[in-house]
C-alpha positions in Angstrom: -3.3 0.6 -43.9 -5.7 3.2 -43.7 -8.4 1.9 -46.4 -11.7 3.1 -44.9 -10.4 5.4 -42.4 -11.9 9.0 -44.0 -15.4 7.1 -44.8 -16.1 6.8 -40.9 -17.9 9.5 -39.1 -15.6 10.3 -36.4 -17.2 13.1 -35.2 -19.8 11.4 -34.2 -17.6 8.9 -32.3 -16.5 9.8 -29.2 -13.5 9.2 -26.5 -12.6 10.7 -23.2 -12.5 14.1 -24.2 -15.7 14.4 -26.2 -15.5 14.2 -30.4 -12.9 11.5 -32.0 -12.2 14.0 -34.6 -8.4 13.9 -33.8 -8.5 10.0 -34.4 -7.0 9.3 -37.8 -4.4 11.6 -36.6 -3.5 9.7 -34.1 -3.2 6.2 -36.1 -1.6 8.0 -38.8 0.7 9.2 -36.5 1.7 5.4 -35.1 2.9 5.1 -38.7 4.9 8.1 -38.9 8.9 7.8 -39.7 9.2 10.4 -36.8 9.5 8.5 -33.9 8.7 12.0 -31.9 5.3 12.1 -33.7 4.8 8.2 -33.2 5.4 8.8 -29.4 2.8 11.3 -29.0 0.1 9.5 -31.1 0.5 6.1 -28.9 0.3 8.6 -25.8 -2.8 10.0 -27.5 -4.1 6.6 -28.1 -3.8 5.5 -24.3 -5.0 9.2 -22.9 -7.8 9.4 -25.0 -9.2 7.0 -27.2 -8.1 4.4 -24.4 -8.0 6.3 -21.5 -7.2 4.4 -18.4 -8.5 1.2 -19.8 -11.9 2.6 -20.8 -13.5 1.3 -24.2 -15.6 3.9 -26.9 -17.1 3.4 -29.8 -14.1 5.3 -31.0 -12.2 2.8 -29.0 -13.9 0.0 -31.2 -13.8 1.8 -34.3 -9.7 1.9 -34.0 -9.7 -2.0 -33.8 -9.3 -2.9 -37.7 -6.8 -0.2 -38.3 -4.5 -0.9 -35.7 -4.5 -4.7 -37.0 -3.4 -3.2 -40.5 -0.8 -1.2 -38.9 0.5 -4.3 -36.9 0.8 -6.1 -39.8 3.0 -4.2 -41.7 6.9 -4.8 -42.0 7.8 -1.2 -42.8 5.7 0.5 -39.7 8.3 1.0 -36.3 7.1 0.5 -33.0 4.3 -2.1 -34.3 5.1 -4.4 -30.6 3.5 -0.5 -28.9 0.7 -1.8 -31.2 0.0 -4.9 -30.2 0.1 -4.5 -27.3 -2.6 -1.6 -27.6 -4.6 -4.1 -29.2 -4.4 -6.6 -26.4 -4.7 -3.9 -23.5 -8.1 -3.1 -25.6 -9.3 -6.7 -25.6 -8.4 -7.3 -21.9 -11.2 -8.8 -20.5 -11.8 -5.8 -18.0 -12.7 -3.9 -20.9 -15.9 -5.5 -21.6 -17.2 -8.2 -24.3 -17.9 -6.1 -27.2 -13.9 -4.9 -27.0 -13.3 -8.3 -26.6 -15.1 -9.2 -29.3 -14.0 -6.8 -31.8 -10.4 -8.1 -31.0 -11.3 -11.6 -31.3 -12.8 -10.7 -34.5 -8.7 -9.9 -36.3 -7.4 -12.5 -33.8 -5.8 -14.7 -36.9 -3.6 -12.0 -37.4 -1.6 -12.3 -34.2 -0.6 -15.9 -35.5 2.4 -14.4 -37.9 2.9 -11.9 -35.7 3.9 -14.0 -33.3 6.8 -15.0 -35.6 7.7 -12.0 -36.8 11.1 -10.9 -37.3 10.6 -8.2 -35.0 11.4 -9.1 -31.3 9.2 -6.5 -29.9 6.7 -7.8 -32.3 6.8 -11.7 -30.7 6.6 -10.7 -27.6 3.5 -8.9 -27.5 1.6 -11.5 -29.4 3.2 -14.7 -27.6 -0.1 -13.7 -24.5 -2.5 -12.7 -27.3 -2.6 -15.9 -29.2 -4.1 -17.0 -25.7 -6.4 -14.2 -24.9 -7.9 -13.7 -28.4 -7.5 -16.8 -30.8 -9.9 -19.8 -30.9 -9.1 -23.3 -30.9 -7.0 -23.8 -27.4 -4.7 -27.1 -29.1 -4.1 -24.6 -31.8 -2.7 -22.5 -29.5 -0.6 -24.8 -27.7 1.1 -25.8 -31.0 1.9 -22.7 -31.8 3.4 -22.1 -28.5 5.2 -25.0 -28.8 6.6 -24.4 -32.3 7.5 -20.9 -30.8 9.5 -22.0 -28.0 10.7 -24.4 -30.0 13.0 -21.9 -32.3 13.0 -18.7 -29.8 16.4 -17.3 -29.3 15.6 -14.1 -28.1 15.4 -14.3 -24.1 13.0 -11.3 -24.0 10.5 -13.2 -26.3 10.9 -16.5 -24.7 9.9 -15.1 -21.5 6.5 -14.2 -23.0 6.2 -17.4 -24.6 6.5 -18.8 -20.8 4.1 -16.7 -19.6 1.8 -16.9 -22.3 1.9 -21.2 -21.4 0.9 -20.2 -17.4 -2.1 -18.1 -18.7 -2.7 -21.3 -20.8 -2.8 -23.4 -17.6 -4.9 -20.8 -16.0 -7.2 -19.9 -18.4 -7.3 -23.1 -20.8 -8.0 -26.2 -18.8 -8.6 -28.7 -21.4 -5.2 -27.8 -22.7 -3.5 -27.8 -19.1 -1.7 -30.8 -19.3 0.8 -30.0 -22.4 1.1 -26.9 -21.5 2.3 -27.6 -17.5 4.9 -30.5 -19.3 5.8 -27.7 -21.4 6.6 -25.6 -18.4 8.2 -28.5 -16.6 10.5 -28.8 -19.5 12.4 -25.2 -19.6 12.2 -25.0 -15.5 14.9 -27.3 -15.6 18.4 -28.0 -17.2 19.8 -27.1 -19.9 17.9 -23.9 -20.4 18.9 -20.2 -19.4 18.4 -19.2 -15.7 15.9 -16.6 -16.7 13.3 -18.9 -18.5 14.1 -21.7 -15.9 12.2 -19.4 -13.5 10.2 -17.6 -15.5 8.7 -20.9 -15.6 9.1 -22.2 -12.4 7.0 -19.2 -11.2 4.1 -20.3 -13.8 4.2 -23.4 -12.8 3.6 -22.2 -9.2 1.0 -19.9 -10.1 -0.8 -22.4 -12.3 0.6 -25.9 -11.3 2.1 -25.7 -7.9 2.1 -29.5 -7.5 4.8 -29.5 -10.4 6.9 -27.3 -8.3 10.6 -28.8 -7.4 10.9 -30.0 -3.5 14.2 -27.7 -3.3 12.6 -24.4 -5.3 14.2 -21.7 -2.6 17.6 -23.1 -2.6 16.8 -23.8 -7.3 15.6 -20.3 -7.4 18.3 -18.6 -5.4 20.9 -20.6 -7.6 19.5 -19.5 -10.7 18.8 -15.6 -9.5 22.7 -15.6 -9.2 23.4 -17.6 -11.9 21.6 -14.8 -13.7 23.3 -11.7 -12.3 26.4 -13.7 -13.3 25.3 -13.8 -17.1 24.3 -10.6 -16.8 27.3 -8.6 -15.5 29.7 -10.8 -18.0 27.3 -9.5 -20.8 27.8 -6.0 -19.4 24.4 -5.2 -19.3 25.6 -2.6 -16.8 28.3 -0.7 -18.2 28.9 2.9 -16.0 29.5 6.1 -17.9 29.9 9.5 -17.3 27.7 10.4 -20.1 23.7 11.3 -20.2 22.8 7.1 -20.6 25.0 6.7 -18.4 23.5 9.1 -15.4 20.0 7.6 -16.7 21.0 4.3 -16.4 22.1 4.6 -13.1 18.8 6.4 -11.9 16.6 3.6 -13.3 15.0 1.0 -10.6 16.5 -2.2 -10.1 16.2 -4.2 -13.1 12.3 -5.0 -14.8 13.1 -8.2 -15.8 14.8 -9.7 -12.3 11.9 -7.7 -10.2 8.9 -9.3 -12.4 10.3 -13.0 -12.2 11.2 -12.5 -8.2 7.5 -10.9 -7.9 6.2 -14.0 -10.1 8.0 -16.4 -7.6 6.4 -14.8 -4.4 2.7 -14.5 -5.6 3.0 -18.5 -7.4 4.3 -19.0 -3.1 1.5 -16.8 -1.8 0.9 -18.0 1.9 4.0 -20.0 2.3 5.7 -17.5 4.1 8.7 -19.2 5.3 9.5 -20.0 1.9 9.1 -16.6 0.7 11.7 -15.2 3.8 14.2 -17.8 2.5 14.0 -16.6 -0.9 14.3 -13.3 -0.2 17.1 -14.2 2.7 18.8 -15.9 -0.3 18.7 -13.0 -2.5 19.6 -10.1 0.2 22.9 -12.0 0.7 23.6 -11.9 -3.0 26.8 -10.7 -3.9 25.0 -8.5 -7.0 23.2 -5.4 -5.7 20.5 -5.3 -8.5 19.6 -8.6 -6.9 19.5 -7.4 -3.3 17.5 -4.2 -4.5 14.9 -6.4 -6.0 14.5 -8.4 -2.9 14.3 -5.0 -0.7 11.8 -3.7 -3.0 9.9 -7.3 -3.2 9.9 -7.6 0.9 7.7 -4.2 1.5 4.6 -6.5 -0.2 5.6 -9.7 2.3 5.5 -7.4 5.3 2.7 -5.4 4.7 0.4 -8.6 4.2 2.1 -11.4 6.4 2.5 -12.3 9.3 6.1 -13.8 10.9 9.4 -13.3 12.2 11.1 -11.2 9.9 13.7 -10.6 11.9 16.1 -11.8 9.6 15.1 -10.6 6.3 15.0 -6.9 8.6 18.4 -7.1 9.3 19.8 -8.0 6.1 17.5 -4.8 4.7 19.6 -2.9 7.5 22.8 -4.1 5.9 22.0 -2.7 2.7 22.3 1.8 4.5 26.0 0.9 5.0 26.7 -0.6 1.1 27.5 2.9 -0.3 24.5 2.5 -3.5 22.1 5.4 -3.2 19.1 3.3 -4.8 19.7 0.5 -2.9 20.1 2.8 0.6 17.0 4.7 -0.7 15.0 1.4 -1.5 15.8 0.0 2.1 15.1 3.2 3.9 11.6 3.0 2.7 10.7 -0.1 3.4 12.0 0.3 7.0 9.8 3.3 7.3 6.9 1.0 6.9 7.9 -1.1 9.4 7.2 0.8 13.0 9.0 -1.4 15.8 9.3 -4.4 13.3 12.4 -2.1 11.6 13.9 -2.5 15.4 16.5 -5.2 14.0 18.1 -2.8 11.6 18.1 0.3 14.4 22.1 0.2 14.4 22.0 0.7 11.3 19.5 3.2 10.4 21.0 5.2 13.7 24.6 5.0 11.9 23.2 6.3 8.8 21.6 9.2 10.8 24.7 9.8 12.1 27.0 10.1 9.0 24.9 11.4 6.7 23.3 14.6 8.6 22.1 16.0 5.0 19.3 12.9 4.9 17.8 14.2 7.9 14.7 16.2 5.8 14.2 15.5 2.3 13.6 19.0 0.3 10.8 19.5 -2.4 10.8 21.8 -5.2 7.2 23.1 -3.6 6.1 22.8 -0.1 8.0 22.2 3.2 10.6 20.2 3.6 9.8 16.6 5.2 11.5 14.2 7.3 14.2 12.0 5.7 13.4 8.4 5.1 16.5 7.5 7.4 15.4 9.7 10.5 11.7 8.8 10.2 12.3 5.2 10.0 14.4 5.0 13.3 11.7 7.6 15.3 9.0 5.0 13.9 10.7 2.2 15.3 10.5 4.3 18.8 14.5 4.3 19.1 15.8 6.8 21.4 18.6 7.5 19.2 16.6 9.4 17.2 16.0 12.6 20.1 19.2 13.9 19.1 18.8 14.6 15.4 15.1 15.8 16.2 16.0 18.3 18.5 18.2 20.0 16.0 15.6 19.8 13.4 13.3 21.6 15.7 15.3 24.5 16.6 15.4 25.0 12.5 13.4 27.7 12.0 11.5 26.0 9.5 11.0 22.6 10.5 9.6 19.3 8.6 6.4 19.2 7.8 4.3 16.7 10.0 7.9 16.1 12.3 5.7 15.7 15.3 3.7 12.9 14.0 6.8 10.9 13.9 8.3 12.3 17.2 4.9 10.6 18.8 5.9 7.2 18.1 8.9 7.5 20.5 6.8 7.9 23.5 8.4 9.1 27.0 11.8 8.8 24.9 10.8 11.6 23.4 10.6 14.0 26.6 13.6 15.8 26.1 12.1 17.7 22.8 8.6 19.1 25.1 9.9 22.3 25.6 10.6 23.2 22.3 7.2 21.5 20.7 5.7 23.8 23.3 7.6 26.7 22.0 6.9 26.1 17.8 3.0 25.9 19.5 3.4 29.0 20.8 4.2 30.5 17.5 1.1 29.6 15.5 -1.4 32.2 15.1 -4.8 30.7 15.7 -5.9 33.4 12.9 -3.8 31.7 10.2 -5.4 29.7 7.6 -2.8 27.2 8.3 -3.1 27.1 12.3 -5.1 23.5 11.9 -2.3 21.8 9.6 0.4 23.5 11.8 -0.8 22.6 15.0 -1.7 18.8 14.3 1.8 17.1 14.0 2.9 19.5 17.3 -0.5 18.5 19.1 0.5 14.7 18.3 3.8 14.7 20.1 2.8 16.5 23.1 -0.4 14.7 23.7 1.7 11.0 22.9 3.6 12.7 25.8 1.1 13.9 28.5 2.8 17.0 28.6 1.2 19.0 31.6 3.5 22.1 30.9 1.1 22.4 27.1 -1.8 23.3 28.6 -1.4 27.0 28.3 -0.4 27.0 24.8 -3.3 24.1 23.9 -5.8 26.7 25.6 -4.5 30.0 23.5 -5.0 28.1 20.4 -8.6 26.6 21.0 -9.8 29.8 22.7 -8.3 32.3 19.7 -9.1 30.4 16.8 -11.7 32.6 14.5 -15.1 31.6 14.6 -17.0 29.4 11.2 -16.0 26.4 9.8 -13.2 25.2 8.4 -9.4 25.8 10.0 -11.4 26.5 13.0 -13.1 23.3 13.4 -9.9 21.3 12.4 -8.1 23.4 15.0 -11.0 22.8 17.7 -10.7 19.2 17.4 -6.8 18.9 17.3 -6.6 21.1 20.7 -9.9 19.3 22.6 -8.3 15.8 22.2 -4.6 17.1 23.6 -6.4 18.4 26.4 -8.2 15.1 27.2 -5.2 13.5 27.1 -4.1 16.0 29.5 -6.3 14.8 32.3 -6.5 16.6 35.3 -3.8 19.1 34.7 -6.4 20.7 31.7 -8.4 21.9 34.9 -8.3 25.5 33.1 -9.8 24.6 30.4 -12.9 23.3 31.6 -15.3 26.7 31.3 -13.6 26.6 27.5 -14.9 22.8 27.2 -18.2 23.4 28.6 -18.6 25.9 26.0 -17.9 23.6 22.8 -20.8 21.5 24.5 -23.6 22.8 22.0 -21.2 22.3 19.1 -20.4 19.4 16.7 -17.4 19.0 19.5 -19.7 18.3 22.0 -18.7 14.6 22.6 -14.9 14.9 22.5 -15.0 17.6 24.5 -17.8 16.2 27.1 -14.9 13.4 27.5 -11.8 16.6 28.0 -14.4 17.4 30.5 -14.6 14.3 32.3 -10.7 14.1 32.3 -10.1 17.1 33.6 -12.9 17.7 36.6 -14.5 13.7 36.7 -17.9 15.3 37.1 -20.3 12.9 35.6 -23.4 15.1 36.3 -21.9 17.9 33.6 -21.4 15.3 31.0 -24.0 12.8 31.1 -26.5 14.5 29.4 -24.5 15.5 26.4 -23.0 12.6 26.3 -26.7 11.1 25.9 -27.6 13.6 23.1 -25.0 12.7 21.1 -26.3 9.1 21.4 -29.4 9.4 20.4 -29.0 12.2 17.5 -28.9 9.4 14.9 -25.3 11.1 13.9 -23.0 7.7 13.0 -19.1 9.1 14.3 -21.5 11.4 17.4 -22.9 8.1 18.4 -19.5 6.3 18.5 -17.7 9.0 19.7 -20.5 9.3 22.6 -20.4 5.6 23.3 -16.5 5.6 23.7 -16.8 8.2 26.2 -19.2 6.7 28.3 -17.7 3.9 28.7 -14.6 6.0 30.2 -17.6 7.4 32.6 -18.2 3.4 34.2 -20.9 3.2 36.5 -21.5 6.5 36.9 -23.6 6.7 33.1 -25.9 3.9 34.1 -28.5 6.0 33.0 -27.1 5.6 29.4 -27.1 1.7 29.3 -30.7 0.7 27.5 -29.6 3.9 25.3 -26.0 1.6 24.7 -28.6 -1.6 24.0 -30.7 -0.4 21.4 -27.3 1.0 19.8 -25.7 -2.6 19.9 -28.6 -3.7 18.6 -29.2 -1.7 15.6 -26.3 0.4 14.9 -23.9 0.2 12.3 -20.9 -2.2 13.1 -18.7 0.3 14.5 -21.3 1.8 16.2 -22.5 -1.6 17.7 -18.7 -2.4 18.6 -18.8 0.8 20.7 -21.5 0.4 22.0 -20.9 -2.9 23.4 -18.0 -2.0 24.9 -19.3 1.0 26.7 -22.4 -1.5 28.3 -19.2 -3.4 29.5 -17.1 -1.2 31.2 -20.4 0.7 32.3 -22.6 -2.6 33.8 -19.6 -5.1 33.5 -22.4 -7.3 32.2 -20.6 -10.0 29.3 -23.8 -11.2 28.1 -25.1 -8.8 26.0 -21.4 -7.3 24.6 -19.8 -10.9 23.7 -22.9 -11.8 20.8 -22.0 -8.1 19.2 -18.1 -8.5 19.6 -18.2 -11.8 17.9 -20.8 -10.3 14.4 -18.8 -7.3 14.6 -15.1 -9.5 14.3 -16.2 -11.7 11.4 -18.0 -8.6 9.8 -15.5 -6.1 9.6 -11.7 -6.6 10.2 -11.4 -3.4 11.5 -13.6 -3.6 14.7 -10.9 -6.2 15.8 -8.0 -4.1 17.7 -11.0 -1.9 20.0 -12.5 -5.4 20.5 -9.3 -7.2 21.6 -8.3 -4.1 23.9 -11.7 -4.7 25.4 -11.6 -8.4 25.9 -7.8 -7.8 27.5 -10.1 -5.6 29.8 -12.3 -7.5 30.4 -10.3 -10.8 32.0 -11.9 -14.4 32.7 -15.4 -12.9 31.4 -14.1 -12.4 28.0 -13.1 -16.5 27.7 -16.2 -17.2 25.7 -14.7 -15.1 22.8 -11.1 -17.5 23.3 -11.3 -18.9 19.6 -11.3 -16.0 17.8 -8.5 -14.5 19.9 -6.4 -18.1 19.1 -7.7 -18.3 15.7 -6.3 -14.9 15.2 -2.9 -15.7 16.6 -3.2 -18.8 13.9 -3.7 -16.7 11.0 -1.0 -16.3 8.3 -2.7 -13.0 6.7 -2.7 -9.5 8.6 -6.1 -8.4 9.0 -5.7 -4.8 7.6 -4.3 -7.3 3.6 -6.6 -5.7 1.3 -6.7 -5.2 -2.3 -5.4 -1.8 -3.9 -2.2 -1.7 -1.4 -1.9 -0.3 2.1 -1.7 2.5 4.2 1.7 3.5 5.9 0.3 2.4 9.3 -1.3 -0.8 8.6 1.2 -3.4 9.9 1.7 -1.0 13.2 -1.8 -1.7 13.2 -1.8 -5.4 12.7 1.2 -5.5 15.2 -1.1 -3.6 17.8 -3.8 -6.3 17.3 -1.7 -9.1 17.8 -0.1 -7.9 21.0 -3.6 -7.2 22.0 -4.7 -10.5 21.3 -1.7 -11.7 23.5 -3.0 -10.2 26.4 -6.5 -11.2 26.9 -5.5 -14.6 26.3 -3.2 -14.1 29.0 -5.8 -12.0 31.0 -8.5 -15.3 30.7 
């Protein structure tokens, strides 16, 4: 196995952490008897000479030795080898790790019928990645499948056929009929969609007119199987406890996210497939379809009304993971999660000790139950707040979620005011402190705040740091504030030669409407050439109207020239300053197409904006028309983005109805 392996210079190979000296330790170690030792040389493997995916020469130099050790009967573990091998020759590793796996690729052949399970399964995908000769290939799979018995393996073999179809045209055909074949009767449940969702993913012509109402069959058909093979026997013992913290089963999850992705943007079939599965009677199923729906949501758009209150349903079913899984997709949802309110509210209501979730360091946060039904701006919710706040240590960031309940939320004022009115403006921590307090009180217009908004931005220390943070946080309460910051204004003027100077020109403006004071700051900050200044500066004069005409071939130039949200800005303010359409509709409609996120300030505008905003009609309709939410990006999603996506859509509403 390890012919070769002193005669190498490792130390002058190298890996993540500098010298590969500590290599042939680690692939002596994957042979070890110790399965301790083995453990940590794999994890030494991946965190090192494989680190995150990354290829080095010592990376390279690993390749021929980890073929001998797959290729020996007596080594454990060898499918943690193979599949080493293959993670290595991934094509996002680069060609010359490609290569060098290409280069042993005959040796996943008898691997691939190898009387270890673990063994199969990793090599079913390889003999498609790595080995030459693509009606070679299909034989083999077909032989495979053939004689499989092993579900595990033959699940492999079915996705090693879809990346086949996908990545092997000229062998498409045979390999689609060969996924045609096990989709339907008389084979197991599990391969029967294991292939149905490569067929969808690779061959979605081939898919069954009735595949909702085939695949929620077979997803029960399979929880059946599996509960009479007591897959899921429940013991008091350490496996037990394990077992029982472990996420809804791998195997159901991957061939329910298979389904969705080979469905992509037929949405309505994805809510009746997962409508299907939340009414199953197994609760591994209905967790899988809870966990599955947080992807639908966050990058569709439809009436989910349904699917939302079957997720509600689940709080009540007495299964901690399955509560726990729900409760955080609901959390996601903002006003979306309002069909399941009843619910979440009972929860919140029985189970008093889910109110703040507790962290071995840090401050306690807000429990998934209780932030979910705030987020969804259900008055139901005060109640269980105010107790929270007269806690002498309260959640962290509780006033973030006591904003989204709006004038709901009036009742708790006097006691945000009063946790305000302990923070030391001297404290390191005044900024992160203040901010979820400032939230709620400005989401409330709270007049009485004022006091305790002034204190904080007139004692916090001077330099950089907490003090700017803090600044900020208190300037944009008080502009929120309007005219009932009125004392505040010789504090504002004062922040008028800092990096505040344009958020606090606009407290100005709120509180005393004196254009004359602000306009020439408001100018400055224009023209600096500072990208968030200019924005900021264009936002508020645009709140100034008519009276910053003296800002408007300023505004051109910067709709001109700017960057997109700059030129967005920009256009806006030269509307709501000349009420001219001409030159804002030409930027609104660049900046739409050019950057998805221009789209909710431009659609407020437009609903502003009435009849003269008509011109821009299609991309408000086509908007409307669109399946896919305009924050769906690759790499997941923010918390906020489908309250974000909801906001646009309302938006878009309006100025349709406003033309």
């Amino acid at each position: 196995m390890f012919t070769g392996i002193d005669e190498v210079d490792w130390a002058a190979l190298r890996h993540a952490y500098g010298t590969a000296e500590d290599v042939p330790g680690l692939l002596r170690g994957l042979a070890s008897p110790d399965a301790a030792e083995r453990e940590v040389a794999l994890d030494g493997m991946y965190g090192s000479v494989h680190h995150q995916g990354n290829v080095y020469d010592s990376t390279l130099a690993c390749v021929p030795f980890l073929f001998a050790l797959a290729s020996r009967p007596e080594v454990p573990d060898r499918g943690a080898i193979v599949e080493l091998l293959v993670s290595i020759g991934a094509e996002s590793a680069g060609p010359r790790a490609r290569a060098a796996v290409r280069a042993g690729a005959a040796a996943f052949v008898p691997l691939a019928a190898d009387a270890c399970p673990g063994v199969r399964r990793a090599a079913a995908g390889a003999l498609v990645r790595f080995l030459d000769g693509p009606a070679r290939v299909l034989a083999l799979l077909r032989r495979r499948i053939a004689v499989e018995r092993d579900e595990q393996v033959l699940l492999a073999l079915i996705e090693a056929l879809g990346l086949l179809v996908r990545h092997r045209p000229a062998q498409a055909a045979g390999a689609v009929a060969l996924l045609a074949a096990q989709s339907g009767p008389p084979y197991a449940p599990t391969a029967r969609l294991a292939a149905l969702g490569q067929l969808g993913l690779g061959a979605p012509e081939r898919l069954p007119g009735d595949l909702v109402p085939t695949a929620v069959r077979l997803l029960r058909e399979r929880s059946e199987r599996r509960a009479a093979g007591g897959d899921r026997v429940d013991t008091d013992t350490l496996v037990g406890r394990i077992r029982r913290l472990r996420p809804s089963d791998e195997e159901g999850s991957y061939l329910l996210r298979t389904l969705h992705r080979a469905l992509d943007d037929r949405v309505a079939d994805r809510i009746a497939l997962l409508v299907g599965q939340l009414s199953s009677p197994d609760p591994m199923d209905r967790c899988n379809a809870v966990r599955m729906s947080a992807g639908l949501f966050r990058g569709w758009r439809a009436d989910f009304t349904t699917p939302v209150e079957l997720i509600g349903r689940q709080l009540g079913r007495g299964q901690d993971q399955l509560r726990d899984a729900a409760v955080s997709v609901l959390a996601e949802l903002f006003g979306l999660a309002a069909p399941a309110a009843d619910e979440l509210h009972a929860l919140v209501t029985v189970r008093p000790d889910l109110w703040v979730r507790t962290w071995e360091r840090g401050r306690p946060s807000l429990g998934g139950p209780l932030k979910a039904l705030a987020r969804s701006g259900d008055p139901r919710a005060v109640p269980a707040l105010s107790q929270l706040l007269a806690r002498p240590v309260a959640p962290a960031g509780l006033g973030f979620e006591i904003a989204h309940l709006g004038p709901a939320a009036a009742p708790l004022a006097p006691a945000l005011r009063h946790r305000l009115g302990r923070i030391d403006p001297d404290s390191p921590r005044a900024a992160e402190l203040a901010a979820p307090l400032l939230a709620a009180l400005t989401a409330l217009k709270d007049p009485v705040a004022v006091p305790e908004v002034l204190r904080l931005l007139r004692g916090a220390p001077d330099g950089l740091g907490a003090r700017e943070a803090l600044v900020g946080q208190a300037v944009r309460a008080l502009d929120a504030l309007g005219t009932a910051a009125r004392a505040a204004a010789p504090v504002l003027r004062g922040l008028l030669d800092t990096r505040h100077a344009a958020v606090a020109a606009g407290a100005l403006w709120s509180a005393e409407g004196e254009a004359d004071a602000v306009l020439p700051v408001l100018l400055r900050e224009l023209t600096l050439g500072r990208s968030r200044g200019a924005r900021t500066a264009a936002g508020q004069l645009g709140r100034l109207g008519p009276a910053a005409r003296d800002a408007l071939p300023a505004l051109h130039r910067l709709a001109g020239s700017g960057r997109v949200g700059e030129r967005t800005a920009a256009a806006e303010a030269l509307w709501r300053i000349g009420g001219d359409p001409e030159p804002v509709l030409p930027v609104f409609r660049t900046a739409w197409s050019e950057n998805p996120c221009t789209r909710g300030a431009i659609a407020g505008c437009l609903a502003a904006m009435g009849p003269a905003g008509a011109p821009l009609r299609d991309l408000l309709t086509a908007e409307l028309a669109t399946a896919r939410r305009h924050t769906a990006r690759p790499g997941g999603f923010g918390s906020h983005d489908i309250a974000q996506d909801e906001r646009l859509l309302s938006d878009c509403r309006q100025a349709l109805a406003s033309q």
